[in-house]
Backbone as ProteinMPNN parsed JSONL, in Angstrom:
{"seq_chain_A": "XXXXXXXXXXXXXXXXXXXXXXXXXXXXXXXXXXXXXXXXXXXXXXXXXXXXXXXXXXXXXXXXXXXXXXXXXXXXXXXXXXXXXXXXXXXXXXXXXXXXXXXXXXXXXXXXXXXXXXXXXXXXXXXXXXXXXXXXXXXXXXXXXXXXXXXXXXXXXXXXXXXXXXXXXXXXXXXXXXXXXXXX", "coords_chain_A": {"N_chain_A": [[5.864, 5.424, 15.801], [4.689, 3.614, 12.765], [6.689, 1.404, 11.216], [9.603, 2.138, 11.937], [10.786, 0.644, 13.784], [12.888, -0.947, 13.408], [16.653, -0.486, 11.486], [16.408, -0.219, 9.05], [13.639, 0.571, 8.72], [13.494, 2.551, 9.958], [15.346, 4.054, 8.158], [13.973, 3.889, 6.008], [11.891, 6.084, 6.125], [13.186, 8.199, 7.381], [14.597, 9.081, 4.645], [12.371, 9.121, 3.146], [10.687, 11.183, 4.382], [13.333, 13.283, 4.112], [12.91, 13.312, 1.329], [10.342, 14.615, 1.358], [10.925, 17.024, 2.277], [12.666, 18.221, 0.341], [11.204, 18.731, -1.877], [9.105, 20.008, -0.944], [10.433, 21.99, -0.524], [11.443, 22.693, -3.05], [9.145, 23.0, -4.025], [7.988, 25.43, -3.5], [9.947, 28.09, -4.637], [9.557, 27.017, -7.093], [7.373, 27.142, -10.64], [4.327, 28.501, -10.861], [2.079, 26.259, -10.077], [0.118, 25.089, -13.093], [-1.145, 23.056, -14.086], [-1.489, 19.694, -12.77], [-0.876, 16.841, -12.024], [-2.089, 16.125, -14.768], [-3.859, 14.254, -16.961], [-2.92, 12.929, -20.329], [-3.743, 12.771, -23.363], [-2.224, 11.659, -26.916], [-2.187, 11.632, -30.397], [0.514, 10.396, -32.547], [1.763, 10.082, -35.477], [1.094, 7.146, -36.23], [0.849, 6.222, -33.574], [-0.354, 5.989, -30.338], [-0.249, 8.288, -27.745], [-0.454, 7.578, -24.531], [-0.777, 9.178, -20.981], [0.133, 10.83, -17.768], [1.265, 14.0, -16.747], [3.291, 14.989, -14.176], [3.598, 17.564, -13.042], [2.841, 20.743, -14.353], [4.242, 23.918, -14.867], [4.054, 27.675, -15.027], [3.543, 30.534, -16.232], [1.842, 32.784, -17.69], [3.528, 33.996, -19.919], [5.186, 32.013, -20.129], [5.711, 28.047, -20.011], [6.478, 24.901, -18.385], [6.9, 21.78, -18.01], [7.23, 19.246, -15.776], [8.463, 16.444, -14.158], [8.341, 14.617, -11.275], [10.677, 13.07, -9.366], [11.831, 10.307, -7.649], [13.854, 8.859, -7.059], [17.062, 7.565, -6.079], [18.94, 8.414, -7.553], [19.965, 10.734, -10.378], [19.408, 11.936, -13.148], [22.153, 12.31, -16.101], [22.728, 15.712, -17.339], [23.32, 14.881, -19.861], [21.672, 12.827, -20.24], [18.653, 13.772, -19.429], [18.452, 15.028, -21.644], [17.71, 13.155, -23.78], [15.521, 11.947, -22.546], [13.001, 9.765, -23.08], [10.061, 9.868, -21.862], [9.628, 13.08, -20.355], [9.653, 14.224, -23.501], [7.931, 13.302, -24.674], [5.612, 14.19, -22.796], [6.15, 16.631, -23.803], [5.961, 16.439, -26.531], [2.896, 16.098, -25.954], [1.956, 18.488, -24.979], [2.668, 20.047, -27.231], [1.238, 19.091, -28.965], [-1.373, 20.036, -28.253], [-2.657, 18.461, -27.027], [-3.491, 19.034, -24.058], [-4.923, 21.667, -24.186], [-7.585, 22.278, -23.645], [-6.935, 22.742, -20.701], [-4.824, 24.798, -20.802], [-4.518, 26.705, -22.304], [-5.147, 27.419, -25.771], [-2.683, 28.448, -26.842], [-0.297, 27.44, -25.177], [1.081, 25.379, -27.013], [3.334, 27.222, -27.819], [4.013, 28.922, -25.992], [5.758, 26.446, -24.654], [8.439, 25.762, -22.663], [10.436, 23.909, -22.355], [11.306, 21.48, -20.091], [11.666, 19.391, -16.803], [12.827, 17.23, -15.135], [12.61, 16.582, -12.003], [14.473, 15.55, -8.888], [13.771, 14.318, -6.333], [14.598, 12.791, -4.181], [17.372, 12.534, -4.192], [18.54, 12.462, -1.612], [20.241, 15.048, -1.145], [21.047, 18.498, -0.761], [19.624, 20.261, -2.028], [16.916, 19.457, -4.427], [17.611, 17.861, -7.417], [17.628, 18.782, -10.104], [17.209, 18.494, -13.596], [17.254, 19.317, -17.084], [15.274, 19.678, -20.233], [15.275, 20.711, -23.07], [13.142, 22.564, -25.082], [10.827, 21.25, -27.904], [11.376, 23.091, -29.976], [13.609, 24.491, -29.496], [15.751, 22.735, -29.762], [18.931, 20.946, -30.388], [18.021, 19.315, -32.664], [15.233, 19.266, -33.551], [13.144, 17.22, -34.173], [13.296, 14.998, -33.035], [12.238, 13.298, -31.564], [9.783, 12.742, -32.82], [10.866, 11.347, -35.142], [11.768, 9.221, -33.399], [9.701, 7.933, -32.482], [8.144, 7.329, -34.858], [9.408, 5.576, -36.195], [10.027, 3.592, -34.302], [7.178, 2.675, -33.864], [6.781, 1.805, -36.948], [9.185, -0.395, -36.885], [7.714, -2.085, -35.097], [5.299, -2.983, -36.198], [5.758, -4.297, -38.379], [6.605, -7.288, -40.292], [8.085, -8.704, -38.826], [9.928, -7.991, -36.18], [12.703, -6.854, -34.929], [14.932, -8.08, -32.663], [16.916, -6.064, -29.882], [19.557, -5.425, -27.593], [19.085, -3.65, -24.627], [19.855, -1.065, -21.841], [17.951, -1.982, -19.892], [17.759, -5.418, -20.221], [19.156, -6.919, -18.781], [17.513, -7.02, -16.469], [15.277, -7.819, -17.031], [11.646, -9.749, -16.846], [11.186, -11.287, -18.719], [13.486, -12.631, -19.723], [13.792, -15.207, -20.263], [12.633, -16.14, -22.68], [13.772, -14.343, -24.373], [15.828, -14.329, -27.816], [18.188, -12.606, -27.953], [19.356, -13.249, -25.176], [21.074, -15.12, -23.372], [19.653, -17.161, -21.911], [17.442, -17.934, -23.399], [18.337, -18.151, -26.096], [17.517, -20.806, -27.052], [15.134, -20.226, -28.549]], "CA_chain_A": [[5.564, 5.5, 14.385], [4.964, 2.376, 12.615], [7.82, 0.923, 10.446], [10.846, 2.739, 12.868], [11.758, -0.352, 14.822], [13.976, -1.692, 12.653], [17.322, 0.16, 11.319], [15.846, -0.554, 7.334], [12.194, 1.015, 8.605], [13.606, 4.271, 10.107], [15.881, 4.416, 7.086], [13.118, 4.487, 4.914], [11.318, 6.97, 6.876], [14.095, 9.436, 6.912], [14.579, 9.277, 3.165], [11.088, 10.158, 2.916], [11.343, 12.678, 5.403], [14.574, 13.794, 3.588], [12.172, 13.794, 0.254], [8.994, 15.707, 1.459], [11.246, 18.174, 2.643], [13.026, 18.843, -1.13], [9.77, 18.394, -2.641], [8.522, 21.329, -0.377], [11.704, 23.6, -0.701], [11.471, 22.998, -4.588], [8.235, 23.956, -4.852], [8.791, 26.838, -2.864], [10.701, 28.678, -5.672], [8.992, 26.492, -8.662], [6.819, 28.377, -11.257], [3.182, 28.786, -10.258], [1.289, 25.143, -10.982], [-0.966, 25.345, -14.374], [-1.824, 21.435, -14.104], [-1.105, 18.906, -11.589], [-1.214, 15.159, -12.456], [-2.505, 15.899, -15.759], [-3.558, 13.124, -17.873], [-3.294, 13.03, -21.778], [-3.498, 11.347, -24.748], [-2.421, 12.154, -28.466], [-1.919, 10.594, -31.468], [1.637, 10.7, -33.407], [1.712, 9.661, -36.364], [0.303, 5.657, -35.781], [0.978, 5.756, -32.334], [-1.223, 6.797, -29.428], [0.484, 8.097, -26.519], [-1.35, 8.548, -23.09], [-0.413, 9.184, -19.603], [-0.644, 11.642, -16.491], [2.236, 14.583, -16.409], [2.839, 15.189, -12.866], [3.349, 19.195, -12.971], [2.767, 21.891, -15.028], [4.099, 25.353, -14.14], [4.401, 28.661, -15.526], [2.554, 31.669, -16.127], [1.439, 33.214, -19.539], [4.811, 34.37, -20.503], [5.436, 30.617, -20.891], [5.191, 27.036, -19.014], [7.167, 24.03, -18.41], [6.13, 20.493, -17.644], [7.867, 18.727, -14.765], [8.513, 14.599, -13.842], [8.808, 14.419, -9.979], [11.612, 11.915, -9.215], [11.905, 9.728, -6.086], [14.657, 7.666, -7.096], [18.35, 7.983, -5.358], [20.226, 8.725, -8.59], [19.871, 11.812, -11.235], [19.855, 11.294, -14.862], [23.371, 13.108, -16.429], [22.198, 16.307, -18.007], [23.09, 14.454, -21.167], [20.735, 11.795, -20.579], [17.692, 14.311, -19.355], [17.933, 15.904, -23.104], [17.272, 12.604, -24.462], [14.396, 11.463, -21.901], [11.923, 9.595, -23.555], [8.904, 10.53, -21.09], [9.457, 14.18, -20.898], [9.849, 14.024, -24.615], [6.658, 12.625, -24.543], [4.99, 15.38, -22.213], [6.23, 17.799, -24.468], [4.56, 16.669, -27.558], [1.766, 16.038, -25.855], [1.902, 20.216, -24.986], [2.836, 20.61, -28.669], [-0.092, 18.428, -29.892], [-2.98, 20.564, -28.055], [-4.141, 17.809, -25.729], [-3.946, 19.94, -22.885], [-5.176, 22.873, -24.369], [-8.372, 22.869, -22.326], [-6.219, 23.862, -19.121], [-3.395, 25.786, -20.306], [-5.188, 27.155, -23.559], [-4.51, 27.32, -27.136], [-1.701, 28.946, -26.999], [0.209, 26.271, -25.065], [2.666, 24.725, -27.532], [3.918, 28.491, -28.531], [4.442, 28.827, -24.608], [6.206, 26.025, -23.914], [9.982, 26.495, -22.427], [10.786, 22.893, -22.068], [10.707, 20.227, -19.318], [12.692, 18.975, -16.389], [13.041, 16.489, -14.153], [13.06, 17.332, -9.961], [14.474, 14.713, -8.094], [13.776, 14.827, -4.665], [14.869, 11.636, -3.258], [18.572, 12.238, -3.929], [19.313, 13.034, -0.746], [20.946, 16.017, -1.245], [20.8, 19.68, 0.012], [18.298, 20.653, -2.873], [16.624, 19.206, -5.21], [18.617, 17.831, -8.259], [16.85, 19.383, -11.301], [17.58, 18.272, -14.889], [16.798, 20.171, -18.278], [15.245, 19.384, -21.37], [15.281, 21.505, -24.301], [11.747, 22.508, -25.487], [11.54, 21.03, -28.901], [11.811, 23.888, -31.179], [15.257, 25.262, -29.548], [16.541, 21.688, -29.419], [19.489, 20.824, -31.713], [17.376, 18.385, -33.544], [13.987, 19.659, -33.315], [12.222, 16.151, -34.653], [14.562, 13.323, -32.851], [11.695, 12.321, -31.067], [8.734, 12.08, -33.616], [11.321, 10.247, -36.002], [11.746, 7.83, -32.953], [8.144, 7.316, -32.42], [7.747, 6.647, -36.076], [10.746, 4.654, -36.56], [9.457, 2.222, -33.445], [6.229, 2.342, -34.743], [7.545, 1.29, -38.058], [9.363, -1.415, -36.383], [6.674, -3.575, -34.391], [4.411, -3.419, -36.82], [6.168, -5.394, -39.643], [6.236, -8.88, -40.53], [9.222, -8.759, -37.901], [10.454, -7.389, -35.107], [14.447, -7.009, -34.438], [15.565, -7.49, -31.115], [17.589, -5.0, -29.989], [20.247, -5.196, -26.571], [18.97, -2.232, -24.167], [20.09, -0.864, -20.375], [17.011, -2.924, -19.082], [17.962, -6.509, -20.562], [19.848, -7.497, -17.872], [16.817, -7.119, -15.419], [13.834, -8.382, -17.723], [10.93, -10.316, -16.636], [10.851, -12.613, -19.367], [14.359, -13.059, -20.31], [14.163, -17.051, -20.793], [12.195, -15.614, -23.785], [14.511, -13.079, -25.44], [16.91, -14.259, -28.384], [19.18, -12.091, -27.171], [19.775, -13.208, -23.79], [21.539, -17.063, -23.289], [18.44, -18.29, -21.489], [16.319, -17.681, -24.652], [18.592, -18.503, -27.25], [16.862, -22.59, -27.963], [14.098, -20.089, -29.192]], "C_chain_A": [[5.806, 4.131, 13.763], [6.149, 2.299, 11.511], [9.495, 1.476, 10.892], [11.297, 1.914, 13.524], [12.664, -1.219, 14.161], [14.807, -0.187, 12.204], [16.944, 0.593, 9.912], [14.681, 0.76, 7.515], [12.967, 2.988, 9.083], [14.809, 4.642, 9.188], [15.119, 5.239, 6.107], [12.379, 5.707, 5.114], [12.08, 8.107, 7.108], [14.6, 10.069, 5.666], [13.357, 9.511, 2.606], [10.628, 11.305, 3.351], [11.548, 13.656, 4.418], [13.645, 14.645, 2.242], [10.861, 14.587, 0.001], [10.042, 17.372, 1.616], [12.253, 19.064, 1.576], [12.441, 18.914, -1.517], [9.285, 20.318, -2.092], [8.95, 22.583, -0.518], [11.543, 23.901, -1.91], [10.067, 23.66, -5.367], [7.712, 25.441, -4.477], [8.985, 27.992, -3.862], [10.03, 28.292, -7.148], [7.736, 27.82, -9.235], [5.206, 28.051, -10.327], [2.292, 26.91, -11.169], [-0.242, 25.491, -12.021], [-1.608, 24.138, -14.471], [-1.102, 20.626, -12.952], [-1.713, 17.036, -11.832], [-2.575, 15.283, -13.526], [-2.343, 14.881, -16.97], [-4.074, 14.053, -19.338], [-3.546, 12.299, -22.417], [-3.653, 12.479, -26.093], [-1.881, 11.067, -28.755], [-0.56, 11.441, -32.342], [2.015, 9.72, -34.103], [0.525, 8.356, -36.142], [0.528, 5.383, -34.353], [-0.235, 6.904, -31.409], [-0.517, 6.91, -27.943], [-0.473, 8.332, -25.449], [-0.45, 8.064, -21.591], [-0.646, 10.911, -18.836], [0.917, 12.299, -16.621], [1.909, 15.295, -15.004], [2.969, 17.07, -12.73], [3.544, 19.405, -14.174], [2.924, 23.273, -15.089], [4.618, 26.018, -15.112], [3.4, 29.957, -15.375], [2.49, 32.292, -17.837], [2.336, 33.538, -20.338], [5.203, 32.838, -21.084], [5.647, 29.26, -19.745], [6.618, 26.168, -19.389], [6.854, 22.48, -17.816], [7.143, 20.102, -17.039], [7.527, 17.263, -14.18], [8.989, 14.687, -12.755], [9.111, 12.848, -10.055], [11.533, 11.494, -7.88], [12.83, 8.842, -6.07], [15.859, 8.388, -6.367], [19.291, 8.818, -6.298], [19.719, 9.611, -9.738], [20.346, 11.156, -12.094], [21.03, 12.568, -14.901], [22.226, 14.332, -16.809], [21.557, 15.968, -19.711], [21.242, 13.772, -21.784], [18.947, 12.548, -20.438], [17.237, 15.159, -20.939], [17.59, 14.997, -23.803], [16.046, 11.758, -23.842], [13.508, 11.724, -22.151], [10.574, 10.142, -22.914], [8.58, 11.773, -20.928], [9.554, 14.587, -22.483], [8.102, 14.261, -24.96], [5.596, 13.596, -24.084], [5.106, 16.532, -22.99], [5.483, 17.795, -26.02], [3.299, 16.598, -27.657], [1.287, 17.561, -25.497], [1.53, 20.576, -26.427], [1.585, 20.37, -29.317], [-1.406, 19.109, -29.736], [-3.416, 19.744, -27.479], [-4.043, 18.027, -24.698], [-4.475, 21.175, -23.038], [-6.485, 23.464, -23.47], [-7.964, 23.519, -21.132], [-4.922, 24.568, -19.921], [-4.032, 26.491, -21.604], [-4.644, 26.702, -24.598], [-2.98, 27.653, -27.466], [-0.329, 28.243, -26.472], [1.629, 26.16, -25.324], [3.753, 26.222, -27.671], [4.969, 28.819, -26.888], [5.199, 28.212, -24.044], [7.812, 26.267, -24.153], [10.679, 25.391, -22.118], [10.24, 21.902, -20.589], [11.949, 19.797, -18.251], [12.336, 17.779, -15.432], [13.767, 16.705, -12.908], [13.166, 15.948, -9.49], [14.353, 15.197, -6.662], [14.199, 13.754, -3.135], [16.554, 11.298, -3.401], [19.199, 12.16, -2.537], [20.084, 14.151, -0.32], [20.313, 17.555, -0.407], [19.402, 20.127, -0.778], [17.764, 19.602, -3.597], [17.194, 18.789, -6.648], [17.595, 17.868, -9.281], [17.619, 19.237, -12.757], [16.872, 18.67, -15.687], [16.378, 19.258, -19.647], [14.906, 20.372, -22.365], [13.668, 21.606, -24.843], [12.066, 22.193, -27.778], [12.138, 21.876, -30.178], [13.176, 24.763, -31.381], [15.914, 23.988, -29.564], [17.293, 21.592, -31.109], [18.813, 20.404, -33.075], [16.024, 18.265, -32.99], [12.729, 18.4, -33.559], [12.537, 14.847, -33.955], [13.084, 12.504, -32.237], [10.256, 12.055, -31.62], [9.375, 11.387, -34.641], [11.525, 8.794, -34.302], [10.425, 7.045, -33.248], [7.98, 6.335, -33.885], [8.488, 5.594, -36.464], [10.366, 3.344, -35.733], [8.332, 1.61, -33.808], [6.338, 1.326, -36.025], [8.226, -0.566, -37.784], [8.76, -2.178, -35.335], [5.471, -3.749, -35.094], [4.374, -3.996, -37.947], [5.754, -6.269, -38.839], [7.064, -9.503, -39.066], [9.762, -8.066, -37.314], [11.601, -7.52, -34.473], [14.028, -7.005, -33.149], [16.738, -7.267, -30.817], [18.144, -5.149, -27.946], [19.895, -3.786, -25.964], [19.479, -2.454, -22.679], [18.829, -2.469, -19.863], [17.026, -4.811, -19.38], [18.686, -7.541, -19.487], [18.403, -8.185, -16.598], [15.324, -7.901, -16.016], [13.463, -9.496, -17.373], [10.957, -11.763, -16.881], [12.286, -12.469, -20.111], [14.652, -14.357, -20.59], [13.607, -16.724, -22.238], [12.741, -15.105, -24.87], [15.609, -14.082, -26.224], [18.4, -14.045, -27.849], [19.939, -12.378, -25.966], [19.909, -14.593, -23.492], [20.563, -17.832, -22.875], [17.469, -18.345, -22.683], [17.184, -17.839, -26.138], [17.888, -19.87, -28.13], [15.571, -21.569, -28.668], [14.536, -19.996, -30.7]], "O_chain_A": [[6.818, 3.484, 14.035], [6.445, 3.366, 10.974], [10.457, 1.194, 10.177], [12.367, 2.213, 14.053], [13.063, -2.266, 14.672], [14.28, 0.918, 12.331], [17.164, 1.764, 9.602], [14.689, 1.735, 6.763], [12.855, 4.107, 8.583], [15.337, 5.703, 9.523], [15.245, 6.356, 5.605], [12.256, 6.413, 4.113], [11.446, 9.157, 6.998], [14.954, 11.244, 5.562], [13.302, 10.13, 1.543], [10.233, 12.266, 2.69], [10.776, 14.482, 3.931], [13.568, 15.858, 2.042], [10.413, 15.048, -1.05], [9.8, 18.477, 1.13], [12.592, 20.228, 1.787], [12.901, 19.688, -2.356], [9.213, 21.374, -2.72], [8.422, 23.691, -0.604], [11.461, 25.089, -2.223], [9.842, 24.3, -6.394], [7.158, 26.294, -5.171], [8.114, 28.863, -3.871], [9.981, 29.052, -8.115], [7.349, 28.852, -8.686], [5.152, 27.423, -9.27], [2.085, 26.622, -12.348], [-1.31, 25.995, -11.674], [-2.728, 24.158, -14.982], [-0.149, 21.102, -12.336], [-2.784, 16.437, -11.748], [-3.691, 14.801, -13.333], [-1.367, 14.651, -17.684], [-4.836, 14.992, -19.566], [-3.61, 11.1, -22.147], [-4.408, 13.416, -26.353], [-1.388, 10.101, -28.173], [-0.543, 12.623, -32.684], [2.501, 8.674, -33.674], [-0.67, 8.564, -35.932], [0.372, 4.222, -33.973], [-0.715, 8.009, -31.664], [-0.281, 5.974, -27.179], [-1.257, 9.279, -25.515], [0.208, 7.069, -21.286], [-1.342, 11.841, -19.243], [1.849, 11.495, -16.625], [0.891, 15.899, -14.665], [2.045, 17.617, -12.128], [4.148, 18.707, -14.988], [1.929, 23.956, -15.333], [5.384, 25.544, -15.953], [2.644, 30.181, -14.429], [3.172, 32.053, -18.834], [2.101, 33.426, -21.541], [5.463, 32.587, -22.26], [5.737, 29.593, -18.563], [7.497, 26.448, -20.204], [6.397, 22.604, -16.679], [8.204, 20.468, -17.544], [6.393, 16.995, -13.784], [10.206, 14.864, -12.793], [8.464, 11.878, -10.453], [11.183, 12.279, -6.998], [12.812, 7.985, -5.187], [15.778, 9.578, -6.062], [20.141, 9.641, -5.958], [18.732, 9.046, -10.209], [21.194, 10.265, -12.142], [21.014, 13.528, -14.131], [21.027, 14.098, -16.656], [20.574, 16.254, -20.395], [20.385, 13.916, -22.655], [18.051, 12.069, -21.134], [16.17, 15.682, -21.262], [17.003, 15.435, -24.792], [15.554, 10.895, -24.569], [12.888, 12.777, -22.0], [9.99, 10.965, -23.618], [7.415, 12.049, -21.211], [9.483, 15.816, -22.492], [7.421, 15.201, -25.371], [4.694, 13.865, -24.876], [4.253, 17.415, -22.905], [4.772, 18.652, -26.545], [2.577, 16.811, -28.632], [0.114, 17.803, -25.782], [0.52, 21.167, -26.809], [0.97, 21.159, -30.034], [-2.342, 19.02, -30.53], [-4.602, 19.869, -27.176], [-4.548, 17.158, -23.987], [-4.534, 21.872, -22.025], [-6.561, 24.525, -22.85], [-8.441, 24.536, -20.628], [-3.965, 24.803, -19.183], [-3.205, 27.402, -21.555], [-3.815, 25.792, -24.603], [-2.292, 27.069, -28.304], [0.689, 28.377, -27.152], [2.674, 26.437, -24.736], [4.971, 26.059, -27.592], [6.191, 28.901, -26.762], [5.674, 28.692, -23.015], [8.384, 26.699, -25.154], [11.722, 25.661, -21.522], [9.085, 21.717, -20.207], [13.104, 19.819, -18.677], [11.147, 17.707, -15.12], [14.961, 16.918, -12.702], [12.214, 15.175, -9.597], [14.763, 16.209, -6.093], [14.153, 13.842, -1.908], [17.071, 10.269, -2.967], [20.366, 11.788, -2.415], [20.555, 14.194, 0.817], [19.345, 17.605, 0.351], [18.32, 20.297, -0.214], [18.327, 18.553, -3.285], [17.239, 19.856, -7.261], [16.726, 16.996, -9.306], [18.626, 19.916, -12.954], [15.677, 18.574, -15.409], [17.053, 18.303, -20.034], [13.794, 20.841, -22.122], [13.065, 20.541, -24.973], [12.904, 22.62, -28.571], [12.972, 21.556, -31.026], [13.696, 25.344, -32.334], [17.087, 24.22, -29.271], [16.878, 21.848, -32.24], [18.955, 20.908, -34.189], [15.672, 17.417, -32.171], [11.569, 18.593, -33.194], [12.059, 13.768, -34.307], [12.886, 11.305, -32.433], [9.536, 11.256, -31.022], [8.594, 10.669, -35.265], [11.353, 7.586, -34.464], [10.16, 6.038, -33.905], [7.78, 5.125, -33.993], [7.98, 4.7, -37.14], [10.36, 2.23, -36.257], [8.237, 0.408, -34.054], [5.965, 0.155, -35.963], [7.836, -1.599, -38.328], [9.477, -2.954, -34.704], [4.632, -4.562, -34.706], [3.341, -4.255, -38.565], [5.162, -6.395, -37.767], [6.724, -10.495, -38.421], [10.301, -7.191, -37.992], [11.654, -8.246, -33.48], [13.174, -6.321, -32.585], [17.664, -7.958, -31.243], [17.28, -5.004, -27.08], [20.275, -2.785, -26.571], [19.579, -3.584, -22.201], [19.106, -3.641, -19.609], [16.252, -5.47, -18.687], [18.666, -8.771, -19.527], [18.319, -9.299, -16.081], [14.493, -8.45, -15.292], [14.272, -10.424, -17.371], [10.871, -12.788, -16.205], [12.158, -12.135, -21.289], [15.714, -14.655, -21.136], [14.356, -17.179, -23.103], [12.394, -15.282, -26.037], [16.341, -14.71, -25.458], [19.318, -14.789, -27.503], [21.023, -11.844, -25.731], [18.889, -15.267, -23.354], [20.433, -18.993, -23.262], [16.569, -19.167, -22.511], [16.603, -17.63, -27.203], [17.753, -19.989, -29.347], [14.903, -22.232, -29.462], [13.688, -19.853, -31.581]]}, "name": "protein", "num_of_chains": 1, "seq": "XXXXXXXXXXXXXXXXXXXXXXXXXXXXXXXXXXXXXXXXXXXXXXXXXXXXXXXXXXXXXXXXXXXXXXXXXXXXXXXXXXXXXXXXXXXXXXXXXXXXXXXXXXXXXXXXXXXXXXXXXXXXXXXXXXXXXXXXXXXXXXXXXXXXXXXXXXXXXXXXXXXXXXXXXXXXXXXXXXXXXXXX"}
């Protein structure tokens, strides 16, 4: 098998292994698929979101949209209730631009959103929850983000703002923020 002659290549190859074979168990048990690398696009507020949600399962009683993971490490639970991308999948449910495949009825249907990792390594599948938005504490958090970001890149000026990913960025000789980019 090619890429096995090294200790690295049949690493990788067992951690894919490892991950077809949670992938398979999880969907095993998962709800019945209603979409499958369904792309969208809506509009909120001034923004236009689009992209491809990788599952869709449920059955008429009610659905749930699903982000297959391949990374090593699970988001907290915390952090899966505030994950932007399923967030994202879910107002794109809410909005009606999948209504062609799952019908009209849809947003009324939906039961939230999770994230399946399958590349933890682990015995199962490490499955994280998100709140569908109308049982969530704060039923709006994430069309006031949208608007709020919105809001802010389309002034005169644009704060910059310290995030997780700053450390690793592209163009950090660029950023304010970040000592190589301060002469800006």
């Amino acid at each position: 098998m090619p890429g096995t002659d090294t200790w690295s290549g049949r690493r990788r190859v067992r951690h894919a292994e490892d991950a077809a074979r949670l992938l398979t168990e999880h969907l095993r048990v998962a709800g019945e698929p209603l979409a499958v690398e369904a792309p969208f696009e809506v509009a909120l507020d001034r923004v236009r979101l689009r992209g491809e949600i990788d599952r869709i399962e449920g059955d008429a009683t009610g659905l749930r949209v699903v982000d297959l993971k391949t990374g090593r490490t699970a988001k907290s639970a915390a952090k899966a209730e505030e994950d932007l991308r399923l967030a994202a999948y879910q107002a794109a449910v809410r909005e009606g631009a999948l209504a062609e495949r799952l019908g009209e009825d849809a947003p009324e249907r939906l039961n939230g959103a999770q994230l399946v990792y399958v590349g933890t390594g682990g015995k199962r599948a490490a499955v994280r929850t998100q709140t569908a938005p109308p049982r969530a504490e704060h039923p709006q958090w994430f069309d006031e983000l949208v608007r709020d970001v919105a809001r802010d890149v389309s002034g005169e000026h644009v704060t910059a703002r310290r995030n997780a990913h700053c450390d690793h960025c592209a163009v950090r000789a660029s950023r304010p923020l970040q000592p190589e980019g301060e002469q800006l």
